[in-house]
KEKE-3310 file (N, C-alpha, C; in steps of 0.2 Angstrom, whole numbers, plus 5000, padded with zeros to 4 digits):
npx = (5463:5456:5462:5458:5444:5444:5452:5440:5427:5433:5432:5419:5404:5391:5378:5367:5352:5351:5349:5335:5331:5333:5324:5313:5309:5311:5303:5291:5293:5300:5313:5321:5322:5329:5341:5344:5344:5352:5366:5363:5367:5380:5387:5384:5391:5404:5407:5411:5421:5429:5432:5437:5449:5458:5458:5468:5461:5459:5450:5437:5428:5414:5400:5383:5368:5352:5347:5354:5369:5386:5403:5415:5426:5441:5444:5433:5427:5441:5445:5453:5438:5437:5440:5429:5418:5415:5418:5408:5399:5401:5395:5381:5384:5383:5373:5366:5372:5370:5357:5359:5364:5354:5343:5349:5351:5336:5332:5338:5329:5333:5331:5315:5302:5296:5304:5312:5309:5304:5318:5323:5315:5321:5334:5334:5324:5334:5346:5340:5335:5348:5354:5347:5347:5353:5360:5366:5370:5373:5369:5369:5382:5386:5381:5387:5400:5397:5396:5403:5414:5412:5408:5414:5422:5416:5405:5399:5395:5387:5376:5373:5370:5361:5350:5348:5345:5331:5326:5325:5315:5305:5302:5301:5291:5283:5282:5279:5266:5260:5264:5259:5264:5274:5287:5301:5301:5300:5312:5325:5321:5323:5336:5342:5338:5348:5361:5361:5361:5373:5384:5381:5385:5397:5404:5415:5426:5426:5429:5442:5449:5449:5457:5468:5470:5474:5484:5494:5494:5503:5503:5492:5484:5478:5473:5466:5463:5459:5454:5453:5448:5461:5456:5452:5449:5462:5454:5442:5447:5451:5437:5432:5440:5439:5440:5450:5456:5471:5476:5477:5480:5475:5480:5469:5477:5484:5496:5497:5498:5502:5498:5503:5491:5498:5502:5496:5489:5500:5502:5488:5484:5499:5505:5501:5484:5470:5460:5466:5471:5471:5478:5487:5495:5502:5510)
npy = (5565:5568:5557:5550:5547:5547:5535:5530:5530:5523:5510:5508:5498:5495:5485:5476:5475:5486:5494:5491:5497:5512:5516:5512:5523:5534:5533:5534:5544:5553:5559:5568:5562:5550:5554:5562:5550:5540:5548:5547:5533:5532:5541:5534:5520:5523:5526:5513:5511:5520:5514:5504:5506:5513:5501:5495:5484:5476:5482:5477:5481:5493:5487:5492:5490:5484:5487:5498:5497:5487:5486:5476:5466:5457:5451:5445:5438:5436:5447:5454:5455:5468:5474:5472:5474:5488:5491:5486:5493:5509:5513:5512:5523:5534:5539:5547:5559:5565:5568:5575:5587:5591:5594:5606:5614:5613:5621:5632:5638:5634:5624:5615:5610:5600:5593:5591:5581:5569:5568:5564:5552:5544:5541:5536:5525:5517:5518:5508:5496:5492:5488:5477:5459:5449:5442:5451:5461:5474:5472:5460:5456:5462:5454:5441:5442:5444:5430:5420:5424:5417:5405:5390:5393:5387:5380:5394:5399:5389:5389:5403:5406:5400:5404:5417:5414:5409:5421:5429:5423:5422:5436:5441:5436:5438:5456:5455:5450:5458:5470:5466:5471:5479:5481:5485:5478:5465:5463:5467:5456:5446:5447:5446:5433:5427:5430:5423:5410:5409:5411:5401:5391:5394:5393:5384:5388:5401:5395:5389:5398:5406:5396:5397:5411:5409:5401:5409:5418:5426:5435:5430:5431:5426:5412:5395:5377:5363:5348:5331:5317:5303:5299:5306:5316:5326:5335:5337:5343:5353:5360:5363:5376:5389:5408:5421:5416:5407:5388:5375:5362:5346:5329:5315:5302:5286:5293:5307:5319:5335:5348:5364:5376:5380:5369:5361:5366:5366:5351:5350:5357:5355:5342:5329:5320:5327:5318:5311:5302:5312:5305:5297:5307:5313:5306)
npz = (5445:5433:5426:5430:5428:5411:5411:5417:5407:5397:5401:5399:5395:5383:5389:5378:5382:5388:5378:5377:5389:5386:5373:5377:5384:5377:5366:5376:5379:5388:5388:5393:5407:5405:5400:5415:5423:5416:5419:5433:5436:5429:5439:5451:5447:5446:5457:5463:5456:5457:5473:5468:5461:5471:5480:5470:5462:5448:5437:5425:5414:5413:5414:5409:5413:5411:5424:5429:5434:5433:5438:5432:5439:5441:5454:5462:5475:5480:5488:5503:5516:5522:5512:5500:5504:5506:5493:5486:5492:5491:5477:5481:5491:5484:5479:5490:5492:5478:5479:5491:5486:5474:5484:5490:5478:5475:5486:5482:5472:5459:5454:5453:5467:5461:5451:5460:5469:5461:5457:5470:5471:5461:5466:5478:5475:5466:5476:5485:5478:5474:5484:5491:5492:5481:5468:5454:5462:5471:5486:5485:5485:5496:5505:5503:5504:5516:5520:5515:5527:5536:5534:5526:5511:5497:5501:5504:5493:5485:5495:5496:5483:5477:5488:5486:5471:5475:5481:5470:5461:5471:5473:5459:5455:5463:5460:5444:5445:5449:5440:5426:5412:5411:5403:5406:5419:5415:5407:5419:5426:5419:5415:5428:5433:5420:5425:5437:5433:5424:5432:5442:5433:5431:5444:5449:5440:5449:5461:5459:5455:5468:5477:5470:5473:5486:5490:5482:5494:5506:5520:5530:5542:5554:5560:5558:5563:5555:5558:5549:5542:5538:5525:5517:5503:5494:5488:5495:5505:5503:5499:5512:5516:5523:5520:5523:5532:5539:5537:5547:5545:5551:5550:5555:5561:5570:5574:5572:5558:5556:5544:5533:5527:5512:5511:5506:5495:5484:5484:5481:5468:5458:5463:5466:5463:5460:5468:5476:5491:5506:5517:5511:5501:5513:5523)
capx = (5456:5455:5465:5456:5438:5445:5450:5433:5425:5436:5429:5412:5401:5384:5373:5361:5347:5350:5345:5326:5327:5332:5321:5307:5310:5312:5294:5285:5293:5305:5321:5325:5322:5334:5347:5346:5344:5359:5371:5367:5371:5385:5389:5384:5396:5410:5409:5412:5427:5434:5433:5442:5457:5459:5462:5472:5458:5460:5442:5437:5424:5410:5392:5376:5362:5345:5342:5360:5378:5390:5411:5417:5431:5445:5447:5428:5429:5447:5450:5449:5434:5432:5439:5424:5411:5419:5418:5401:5393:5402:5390:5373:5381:5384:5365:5364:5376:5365:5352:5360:5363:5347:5340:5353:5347:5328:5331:5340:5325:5337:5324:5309:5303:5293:5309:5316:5303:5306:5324:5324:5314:5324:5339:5329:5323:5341:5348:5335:5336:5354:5356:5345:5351:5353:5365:5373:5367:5379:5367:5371:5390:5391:5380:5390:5406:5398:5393:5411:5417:5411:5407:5417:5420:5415:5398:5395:5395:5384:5370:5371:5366:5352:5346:5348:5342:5325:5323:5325:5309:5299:5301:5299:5283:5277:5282:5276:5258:5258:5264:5262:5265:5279:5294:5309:5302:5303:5320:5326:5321:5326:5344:5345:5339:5352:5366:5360:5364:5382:5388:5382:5387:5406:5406:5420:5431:5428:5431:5448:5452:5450:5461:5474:5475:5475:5491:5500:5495:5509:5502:5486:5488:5473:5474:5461:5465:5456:5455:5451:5452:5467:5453:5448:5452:5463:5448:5435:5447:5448:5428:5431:5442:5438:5442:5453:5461:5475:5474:5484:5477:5478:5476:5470:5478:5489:5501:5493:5500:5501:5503:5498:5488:5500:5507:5487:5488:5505:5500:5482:5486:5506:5510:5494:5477:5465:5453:5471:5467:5478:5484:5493:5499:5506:5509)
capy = (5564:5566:5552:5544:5549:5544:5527:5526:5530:5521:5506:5506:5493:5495:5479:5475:5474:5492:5499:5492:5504:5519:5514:5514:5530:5539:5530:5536:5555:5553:5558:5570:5558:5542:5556:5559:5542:5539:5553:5544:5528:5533:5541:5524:5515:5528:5527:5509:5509:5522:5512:5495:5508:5512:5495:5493:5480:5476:5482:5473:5484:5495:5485:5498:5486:5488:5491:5503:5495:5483:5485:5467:5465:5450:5448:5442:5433:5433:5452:5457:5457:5475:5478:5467:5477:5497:5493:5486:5500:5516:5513:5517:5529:5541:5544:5552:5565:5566:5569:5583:5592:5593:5599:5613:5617:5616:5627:5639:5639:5633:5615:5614:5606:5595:5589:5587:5575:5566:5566:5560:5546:5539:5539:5532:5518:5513:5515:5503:5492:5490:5484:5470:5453:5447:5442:5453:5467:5477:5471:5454:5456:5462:5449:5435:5445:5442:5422:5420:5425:5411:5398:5386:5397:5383:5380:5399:5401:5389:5394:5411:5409:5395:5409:5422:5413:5409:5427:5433:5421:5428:5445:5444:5434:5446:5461:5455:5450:5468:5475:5461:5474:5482:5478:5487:5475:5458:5464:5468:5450:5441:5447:5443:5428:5425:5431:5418:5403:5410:5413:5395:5387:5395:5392:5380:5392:5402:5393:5388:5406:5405:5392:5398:5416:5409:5400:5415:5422:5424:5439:5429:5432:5422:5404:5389:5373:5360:5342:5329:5310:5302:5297:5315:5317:5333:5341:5337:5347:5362:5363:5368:5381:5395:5416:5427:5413:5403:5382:5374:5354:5341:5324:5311:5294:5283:5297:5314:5324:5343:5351:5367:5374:5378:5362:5354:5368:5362:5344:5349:5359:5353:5334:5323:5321:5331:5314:5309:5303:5314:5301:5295:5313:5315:5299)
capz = (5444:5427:5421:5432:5424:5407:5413:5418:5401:5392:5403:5400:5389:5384:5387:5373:5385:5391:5374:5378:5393:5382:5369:5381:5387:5372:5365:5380:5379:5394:5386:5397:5411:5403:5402:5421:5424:5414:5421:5442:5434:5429:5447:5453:5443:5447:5465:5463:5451:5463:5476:5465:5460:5479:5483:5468:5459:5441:5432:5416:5411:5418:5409:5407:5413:5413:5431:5432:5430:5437:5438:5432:5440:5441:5461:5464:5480:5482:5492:5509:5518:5522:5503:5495:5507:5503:5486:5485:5497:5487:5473:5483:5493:5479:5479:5496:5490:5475:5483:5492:5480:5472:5490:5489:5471:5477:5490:5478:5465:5453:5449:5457:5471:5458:5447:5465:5471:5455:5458:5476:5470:5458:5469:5483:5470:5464:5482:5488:5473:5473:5493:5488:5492:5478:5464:5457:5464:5480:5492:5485:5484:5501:5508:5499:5507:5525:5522:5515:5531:5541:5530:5520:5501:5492:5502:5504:5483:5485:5499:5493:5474:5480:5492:5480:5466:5478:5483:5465:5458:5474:5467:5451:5453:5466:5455:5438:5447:5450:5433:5420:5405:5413:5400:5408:5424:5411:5405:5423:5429:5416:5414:5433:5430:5418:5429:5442:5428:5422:5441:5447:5428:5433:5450:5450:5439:5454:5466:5459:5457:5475:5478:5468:5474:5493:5486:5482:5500:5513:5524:5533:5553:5559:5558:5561:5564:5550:5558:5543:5541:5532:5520:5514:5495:5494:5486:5497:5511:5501:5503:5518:5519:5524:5518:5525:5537:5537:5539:5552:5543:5556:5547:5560:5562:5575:5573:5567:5556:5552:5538:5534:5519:5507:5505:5505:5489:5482:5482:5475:5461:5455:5464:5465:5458:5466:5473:5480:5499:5509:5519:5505:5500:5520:5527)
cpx = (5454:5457:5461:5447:5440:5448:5442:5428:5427:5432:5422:5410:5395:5381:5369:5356:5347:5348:5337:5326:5329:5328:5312:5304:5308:5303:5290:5288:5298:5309:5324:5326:5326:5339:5350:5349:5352:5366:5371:5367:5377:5390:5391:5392:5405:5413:5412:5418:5432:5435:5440:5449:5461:5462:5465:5470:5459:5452:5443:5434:5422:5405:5387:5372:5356:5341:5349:5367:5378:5398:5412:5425:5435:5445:5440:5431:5434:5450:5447:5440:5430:5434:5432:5418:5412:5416:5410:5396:5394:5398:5386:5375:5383:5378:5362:5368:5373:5360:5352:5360:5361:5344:5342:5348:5339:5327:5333:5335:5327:5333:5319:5307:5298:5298:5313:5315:5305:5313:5325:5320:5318:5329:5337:5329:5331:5346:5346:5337:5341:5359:5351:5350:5351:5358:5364:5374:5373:5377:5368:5380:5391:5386:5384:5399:5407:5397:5400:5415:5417:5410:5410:5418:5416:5406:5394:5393:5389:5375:5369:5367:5360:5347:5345:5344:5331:5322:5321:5318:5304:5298:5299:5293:5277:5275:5276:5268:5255:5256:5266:5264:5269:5286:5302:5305:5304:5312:5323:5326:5322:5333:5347:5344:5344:5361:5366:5364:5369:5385:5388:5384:5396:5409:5412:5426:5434:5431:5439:5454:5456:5455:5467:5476:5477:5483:5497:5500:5499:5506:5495:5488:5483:5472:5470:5463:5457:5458:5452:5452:5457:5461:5450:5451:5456:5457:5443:5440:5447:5442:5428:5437:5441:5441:5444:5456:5464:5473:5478:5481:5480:5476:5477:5473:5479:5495:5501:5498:5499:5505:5499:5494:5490:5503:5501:5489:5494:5504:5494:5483:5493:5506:5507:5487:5474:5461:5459:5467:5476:5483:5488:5497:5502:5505:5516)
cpy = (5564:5560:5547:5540:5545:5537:5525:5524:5526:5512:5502:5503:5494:5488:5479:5477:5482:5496:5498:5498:5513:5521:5516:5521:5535:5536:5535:5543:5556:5554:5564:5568:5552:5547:5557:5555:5539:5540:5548:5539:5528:5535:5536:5521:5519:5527:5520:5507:5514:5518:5504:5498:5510:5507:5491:5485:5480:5476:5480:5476:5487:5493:5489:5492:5490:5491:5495:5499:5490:5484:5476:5469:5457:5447:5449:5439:5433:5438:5450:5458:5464:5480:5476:5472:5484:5496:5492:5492:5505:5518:5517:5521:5536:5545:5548:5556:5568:5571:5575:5589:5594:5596:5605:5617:5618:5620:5632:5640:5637:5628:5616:5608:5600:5590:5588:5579:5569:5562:5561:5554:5542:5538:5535:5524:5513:5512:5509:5494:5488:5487:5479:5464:5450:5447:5445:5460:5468:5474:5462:5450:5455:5455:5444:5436:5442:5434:5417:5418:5421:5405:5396:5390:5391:5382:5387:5400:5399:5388:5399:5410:5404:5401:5414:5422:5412:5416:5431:5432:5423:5436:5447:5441:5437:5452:5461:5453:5456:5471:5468:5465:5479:5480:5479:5482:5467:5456:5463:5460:5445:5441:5446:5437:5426:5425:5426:5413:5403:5410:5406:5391:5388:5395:5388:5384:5395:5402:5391:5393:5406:5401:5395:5405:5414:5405:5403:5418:5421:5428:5437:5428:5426:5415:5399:5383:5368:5353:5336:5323:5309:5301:5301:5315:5323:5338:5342:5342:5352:5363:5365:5371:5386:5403:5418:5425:5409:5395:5379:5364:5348:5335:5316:5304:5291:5288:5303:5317:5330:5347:5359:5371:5376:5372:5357:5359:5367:5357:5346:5350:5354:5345:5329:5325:5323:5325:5309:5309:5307:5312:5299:5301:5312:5309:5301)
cpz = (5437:5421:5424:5430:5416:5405:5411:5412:5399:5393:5401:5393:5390:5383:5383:5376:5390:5385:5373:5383:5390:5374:5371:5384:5382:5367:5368:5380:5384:5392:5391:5405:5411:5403:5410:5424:5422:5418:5430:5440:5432:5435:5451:5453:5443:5454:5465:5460:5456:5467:5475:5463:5467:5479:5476:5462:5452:5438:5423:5412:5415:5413:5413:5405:5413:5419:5436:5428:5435:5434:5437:5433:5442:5449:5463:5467:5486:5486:5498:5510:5518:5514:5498:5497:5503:5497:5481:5487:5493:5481:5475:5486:5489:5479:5483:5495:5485:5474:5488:5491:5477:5476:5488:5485:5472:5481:5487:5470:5460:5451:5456:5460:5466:5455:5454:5468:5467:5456:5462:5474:5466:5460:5475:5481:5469:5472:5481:5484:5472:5479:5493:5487:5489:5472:5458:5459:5471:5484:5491:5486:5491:5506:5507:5503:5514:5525:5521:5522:5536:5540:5526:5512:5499:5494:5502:5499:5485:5488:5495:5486:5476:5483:5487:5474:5470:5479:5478:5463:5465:5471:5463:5452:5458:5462:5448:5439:5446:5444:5426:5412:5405:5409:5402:5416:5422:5411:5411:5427:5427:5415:5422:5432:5427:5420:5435:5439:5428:5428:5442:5439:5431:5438:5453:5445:5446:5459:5465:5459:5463:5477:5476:5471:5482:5492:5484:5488:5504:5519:5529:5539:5556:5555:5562:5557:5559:5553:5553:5543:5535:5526:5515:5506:5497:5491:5489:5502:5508:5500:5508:5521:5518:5523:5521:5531:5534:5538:5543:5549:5547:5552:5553:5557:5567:5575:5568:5564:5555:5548:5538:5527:5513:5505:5505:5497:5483:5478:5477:5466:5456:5457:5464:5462:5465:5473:5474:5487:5503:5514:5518:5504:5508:5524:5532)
residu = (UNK:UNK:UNK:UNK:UNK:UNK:UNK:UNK:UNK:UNK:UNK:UNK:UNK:UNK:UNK:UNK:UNK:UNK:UNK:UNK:UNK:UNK:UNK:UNK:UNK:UNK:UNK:UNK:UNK:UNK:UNK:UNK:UNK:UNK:UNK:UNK:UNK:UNK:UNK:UNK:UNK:UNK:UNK:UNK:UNK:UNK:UNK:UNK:UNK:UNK:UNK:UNK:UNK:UNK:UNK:UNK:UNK:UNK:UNK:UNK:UNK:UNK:UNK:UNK:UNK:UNK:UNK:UNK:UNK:UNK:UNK:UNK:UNK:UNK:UNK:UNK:UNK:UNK:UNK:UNK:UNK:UNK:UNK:UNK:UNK:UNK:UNK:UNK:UNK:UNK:UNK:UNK:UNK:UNK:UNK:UNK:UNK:UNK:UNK:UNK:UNK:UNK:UNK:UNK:UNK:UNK:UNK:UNK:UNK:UNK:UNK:UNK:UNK:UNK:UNK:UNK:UNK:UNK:UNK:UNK:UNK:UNK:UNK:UNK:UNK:UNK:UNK:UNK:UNK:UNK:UNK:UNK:UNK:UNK:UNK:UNK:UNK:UNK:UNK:UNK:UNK:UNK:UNK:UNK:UNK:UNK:UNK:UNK:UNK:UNK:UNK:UNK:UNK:UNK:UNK:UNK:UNK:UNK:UNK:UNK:UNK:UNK:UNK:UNK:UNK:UNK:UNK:UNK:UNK:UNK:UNK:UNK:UNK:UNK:UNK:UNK:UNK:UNK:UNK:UNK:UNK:UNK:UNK:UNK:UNK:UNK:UNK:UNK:UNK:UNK:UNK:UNK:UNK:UNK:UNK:UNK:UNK:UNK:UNK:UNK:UNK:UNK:UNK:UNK:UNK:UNK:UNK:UNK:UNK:UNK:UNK:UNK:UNK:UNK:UNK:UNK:UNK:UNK:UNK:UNK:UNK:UNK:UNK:UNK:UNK:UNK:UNK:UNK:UNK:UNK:UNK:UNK:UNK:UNK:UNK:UNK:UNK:UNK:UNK:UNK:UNK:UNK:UNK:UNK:UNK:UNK:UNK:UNK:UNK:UNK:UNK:UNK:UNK:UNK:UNK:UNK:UNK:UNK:UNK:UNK:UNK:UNK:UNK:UNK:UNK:UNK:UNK:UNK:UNK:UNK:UNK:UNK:UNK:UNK:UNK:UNK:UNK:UNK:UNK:UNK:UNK:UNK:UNK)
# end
């Protein structure tokens, strides 16, 4: 436990744009409020790193944003299903434990039921906040987890961040109506914002990522049958394959052939050019 706490430290990066929100804090007198704040963010961001050494996931950092954290880790995308959900979830659900806790202690007079009030709100606020579907928020992750799971990777990337990016500019143009002189909600909506850009600018790293770790996979049980004309580039069928299954690639002619989807990945990556037509590669 401890070795695994000074991991965790060792981890963590402050974002620039996190010392407006201690800056503002300490301005307006709330320093014993940005400590709080601090320490269930840090929870937050624990519960999730816990959850990424569980299954064994390689953390790159843990970044201290303005509206909490985020664990950057290398297997975006590419784990299990119910590893991508776990991992996303165990973040908010540290605040219901929280939150417990502090009852305990308001029932034992040890903080008052006014510093409780307080407390449960800001756990409440960051729960709530952080199941938002939106990128790169948990409630973004794991929604992006379930549209994965049904839909082409290549096309869910890109629904999701479209959707995500539309839901974002409704919010903040609702919000900011609200509180136009609210600066940790500028900062907040602006450094999404700029998480939406970088995601859909590298979208195609990702996606090869993608490609490539499904290429080292041998252990996928469930397998879907991908019918394709000979005239398909090899690149255009990797858009439609789909996570967490295997491909059984039928390529139509006068005499069909099947192959299956390591050797479409083979050919892609190592023995021809990507906008190769695959009825040439498997004639």
């Amino acid at each position: 436990m401890i070795k695994l706490i000074i991991e965790f430290i060792r981890k963590i990066k402050i974002n620039p744009a996190f010392w407006v929100v201690i800056f503002g804090a300490v301005y307006t007198g709330h320093f014993r409020e940005i400590i709080v704040w601090f320490f269930v963010v840090l929870i937050h961001e624990m519960g999730h790193f816990a959850g990424a050494r569980l299954f064994n996931w390689r953390v790159s950092r843990i970044d201290l944003l303005p509206f909490g954290g985020a664990a950057v880790v290398e297997e975006h995308g590419t784990r299990p299903f119910h590893e991508e959900v776990w991992v996303a979830v165990l973040g908010p659900l540290q605040h219901i434990w929280l939150t417990g806790v502090a009852y305990v202690l308001s029932l034992s007079n040890i903080i008052s039921p006014e510093d409780f009030y307080w407390f449960f709100l800001l756990n409440l606020t960051l729960f709530l906040f952080n199941l938002l579907p939106i990128w790169p928020l948990d409630g973004g992750k794991v929604l992006f987890a379930f549209v994965s799971k049904w839909v082409p990777y290549r096309e869910a990337q890109q629904k999701f961040l479209i959707g995500s990016g539309v839901l974002l500019l409704i919010c903040s143009v609702w919000q900011i109506s609200l509180q136009p002189s609210h600066l940790n909600l500028w900062v907040i909506c602006l450094f999404l914002g700029l998480a939406h850009i970088l995601e859909w600018r590298s979208r195609h790293y990702v996606f090869m990522r993608f490609l490539l770790n499904r290429l080292q996979q041998s252990n996928v049980r469930d397998t879907r049958t991908l019918i394709v004309p000979p005239t398909w580039s090899l690149s255009k069928v990797t858009h439609h394959l789909v996570k967490g299954v295997s491909h059984s690639i039928v390529i139509k002619n006068f005499n069909p052939t099947t192959i299956n989807e390591k050797q479409l990945l083979e050919a892609y990556f190592h023995n021809h050019s990507p906008e190769c037509a695959i009825g040439k590669v498997f004639r």
